[in-house]
N, C-alpha and C positions, 0 to 999 in steps of 0.2 A: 592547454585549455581543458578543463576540465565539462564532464560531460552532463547534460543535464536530459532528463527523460520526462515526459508529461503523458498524462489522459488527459486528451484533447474532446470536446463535444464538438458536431457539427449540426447546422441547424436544417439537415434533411434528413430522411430515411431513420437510421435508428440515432440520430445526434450522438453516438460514439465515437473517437477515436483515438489511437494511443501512436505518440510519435515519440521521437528519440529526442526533442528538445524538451523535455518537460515533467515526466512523471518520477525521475530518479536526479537531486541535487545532492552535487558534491559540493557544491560552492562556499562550503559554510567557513566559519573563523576554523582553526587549528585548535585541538585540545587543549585547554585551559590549567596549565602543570601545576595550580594551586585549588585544584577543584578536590572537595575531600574523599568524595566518592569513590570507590575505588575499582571499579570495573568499567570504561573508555565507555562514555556514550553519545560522544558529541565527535565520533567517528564518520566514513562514510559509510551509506548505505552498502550493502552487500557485505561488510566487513565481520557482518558477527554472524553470519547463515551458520555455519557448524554449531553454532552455540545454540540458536533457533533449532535446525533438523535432528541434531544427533542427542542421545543419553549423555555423552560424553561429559561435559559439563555440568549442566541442566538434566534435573531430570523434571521439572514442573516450569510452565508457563504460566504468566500474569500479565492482562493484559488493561493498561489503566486507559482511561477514555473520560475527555475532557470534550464539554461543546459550550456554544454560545445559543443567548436565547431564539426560539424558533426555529432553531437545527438540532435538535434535539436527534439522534441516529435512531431508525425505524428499528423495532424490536426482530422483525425478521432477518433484517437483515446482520443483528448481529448472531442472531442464531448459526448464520449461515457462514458467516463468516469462523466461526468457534466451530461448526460441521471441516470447515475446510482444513482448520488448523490441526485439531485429531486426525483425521484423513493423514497430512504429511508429515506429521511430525510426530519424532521417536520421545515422545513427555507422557508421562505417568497422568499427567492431570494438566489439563487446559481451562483457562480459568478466567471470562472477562470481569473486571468489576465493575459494577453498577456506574452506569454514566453520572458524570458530576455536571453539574451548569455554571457557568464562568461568568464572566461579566462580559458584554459586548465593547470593542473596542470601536465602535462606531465607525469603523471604515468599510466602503463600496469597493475595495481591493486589496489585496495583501503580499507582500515579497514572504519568500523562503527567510531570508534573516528576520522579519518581523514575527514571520510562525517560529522563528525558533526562539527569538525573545520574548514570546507567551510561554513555551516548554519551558524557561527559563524560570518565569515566574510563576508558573500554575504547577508543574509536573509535581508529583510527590511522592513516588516511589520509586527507585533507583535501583538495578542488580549489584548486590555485593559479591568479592568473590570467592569468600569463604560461604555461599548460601546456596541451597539447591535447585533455588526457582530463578529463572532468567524472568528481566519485568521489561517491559515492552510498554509504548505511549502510546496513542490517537488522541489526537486533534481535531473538530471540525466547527470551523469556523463561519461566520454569518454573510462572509459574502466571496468573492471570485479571489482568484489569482492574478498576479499582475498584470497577467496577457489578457484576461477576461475568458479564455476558451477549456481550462484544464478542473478536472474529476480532483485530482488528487497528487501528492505527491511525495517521495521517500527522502525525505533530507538529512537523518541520522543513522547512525547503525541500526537503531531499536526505536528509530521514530519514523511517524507519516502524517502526513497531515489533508483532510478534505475540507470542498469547497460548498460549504453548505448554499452558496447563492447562486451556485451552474448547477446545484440539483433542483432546486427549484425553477432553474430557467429549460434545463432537457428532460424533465420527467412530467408527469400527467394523466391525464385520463382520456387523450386526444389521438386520434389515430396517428399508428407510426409512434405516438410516445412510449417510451420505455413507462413501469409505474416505479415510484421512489424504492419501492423495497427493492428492484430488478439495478435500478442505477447505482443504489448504497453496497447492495450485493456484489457487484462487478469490479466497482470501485478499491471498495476494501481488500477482496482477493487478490485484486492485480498488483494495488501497492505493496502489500504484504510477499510475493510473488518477487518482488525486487530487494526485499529485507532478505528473502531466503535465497539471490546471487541471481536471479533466474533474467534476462538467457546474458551468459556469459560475461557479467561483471567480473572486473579486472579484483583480484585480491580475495574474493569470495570464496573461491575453492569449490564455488559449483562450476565446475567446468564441463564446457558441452561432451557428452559420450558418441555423438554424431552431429556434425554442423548443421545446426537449427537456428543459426541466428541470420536476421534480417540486415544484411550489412548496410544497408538503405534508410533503416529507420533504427540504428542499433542497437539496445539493448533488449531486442523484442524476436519474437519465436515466428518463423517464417510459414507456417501452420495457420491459416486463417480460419480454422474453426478454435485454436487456440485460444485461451484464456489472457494469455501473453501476447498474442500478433497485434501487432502495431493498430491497425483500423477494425474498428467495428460497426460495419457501415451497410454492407451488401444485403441480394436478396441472399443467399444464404443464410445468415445469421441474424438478417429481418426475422424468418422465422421461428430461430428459437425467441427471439424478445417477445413475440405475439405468444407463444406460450410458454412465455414468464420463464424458460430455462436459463441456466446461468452457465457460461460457457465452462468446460473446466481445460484443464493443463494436460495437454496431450502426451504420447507414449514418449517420447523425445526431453522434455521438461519432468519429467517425472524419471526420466534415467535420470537426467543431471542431479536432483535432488536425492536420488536414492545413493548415486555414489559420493554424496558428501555428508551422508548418516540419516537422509530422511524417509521416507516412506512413499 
């Protein structure tokens, strides 16, 4: 059976949470052996992280970004998100482009094979492999995930996909709400966090340097001030969301990434 990972919201305290059924799908169709493309991107998640972390390949990041109308992604937080990406990754130049607006698919819910059949038909820049920039996709769409509880999640080697209608349901201006830039912030880092192996995806090659994985909620860092642990709920980390801090990837997660070429 293959495994699936989510960021989960709850509707207490800081409505975050990240479990192991939800934020990382492998579920998807098998590679497409008439696809012209020529560098695998309809892979599973964690599978291209050296390609992500290390020079080796890539020495430039490209990062395309698709929404639907009125999820349009908060400009801080892709700042923050593009701070995160120079932060761990060994690329010359890190590079979001300019978000596009899609058409709404008018649905109140969305499966993992439906976000991949918009990647399908919207995505438009592809890594080749005779080219030096690796191109990476986001997705974020207008309303929840199947379950109705989940942020975001990693369904491709070089894809991810958010929930534009659970940002609008756990962010705000209301006591205890996280504000949209802090939830888009989180969001984006964690799923990205799964594209670069993190914690211990099978085939990644980010392999843990000392066991930090959460065998209870799997693919998640046992570090609850982590970036990566499963919940984000408590009075601990109540108080970085009260001042607007954004968790980062503790010393444990930042081994595993350094020993697969990242920073």
């Amino acid at each position: 059976m293959k495994s699936l990972i989510r960021l989960y919201i709850l509707p207490t305290l800081l409505l975050f949470t990240l479990s192991f059924t939800g934020c990382l799908d492998n579920t998807g169709p098998d590679p497409d052996e008439d696809d012209p493309i020529t560098y695998p991107h309809t892979q599973n998640p964690g599978l291209s992280a050296n390609d992500f972390l290390s020079d080796e390949s890539f020495t430039k990041l490209e990062v395309e970004i698709d929404y639907m109308p009125g999820v349009a992604p908060d400009e801080d937080a892709l700042t923050n998100l593009k701070s995160f990406l120079e932060l761990r990754l060994n690329k010359t130049s890190v590079s979001l482009m300019e978000p596009t607006q899609i058409p709404s698919s008018d649905q109140s819910t969305y499966t993992a094979n439906e976000i991949r059949e918009l990647e399908g038909q919207y995505r438009d820049h592809f890594t080749q492999e005779d080219d030096s920039t690796l191109r990476a996709y986001m997705i974020i769409v207008d309303g929840s995930y199947e379950d109705g509880s989940v942020l975001g999640i990693a369904y491709y080697n070089t894809s991810a996909a958010f929930f534009g209608g659970t940002y609008e349901q756990v962010s705000g201006p209301a006591l205890n709400q996280p504000s949209r830039s802090l939830t888009e912030s989180v969001s984006f880092r964690h799923e990205f966090g799964h594209l670069f192996g993190l914690v211990n995806i099978s085939g990644s090659g980010t392999d843990m340097q000392t066991d930090h994985q959460d065998d209870e909620h799997g693919n998640h860092c046992t570090n609850d001030n982590c970036l990566m642990y499963y919940a984000m709920e408590n009075s601990g980390l109540f108080d970085q969301f009260l001042g607007e801090e954004i968790p980062s990837l503790d010393e444990n997660c930042v081994a595993d990434l350094q020993a697969n070429g990242g920073k």
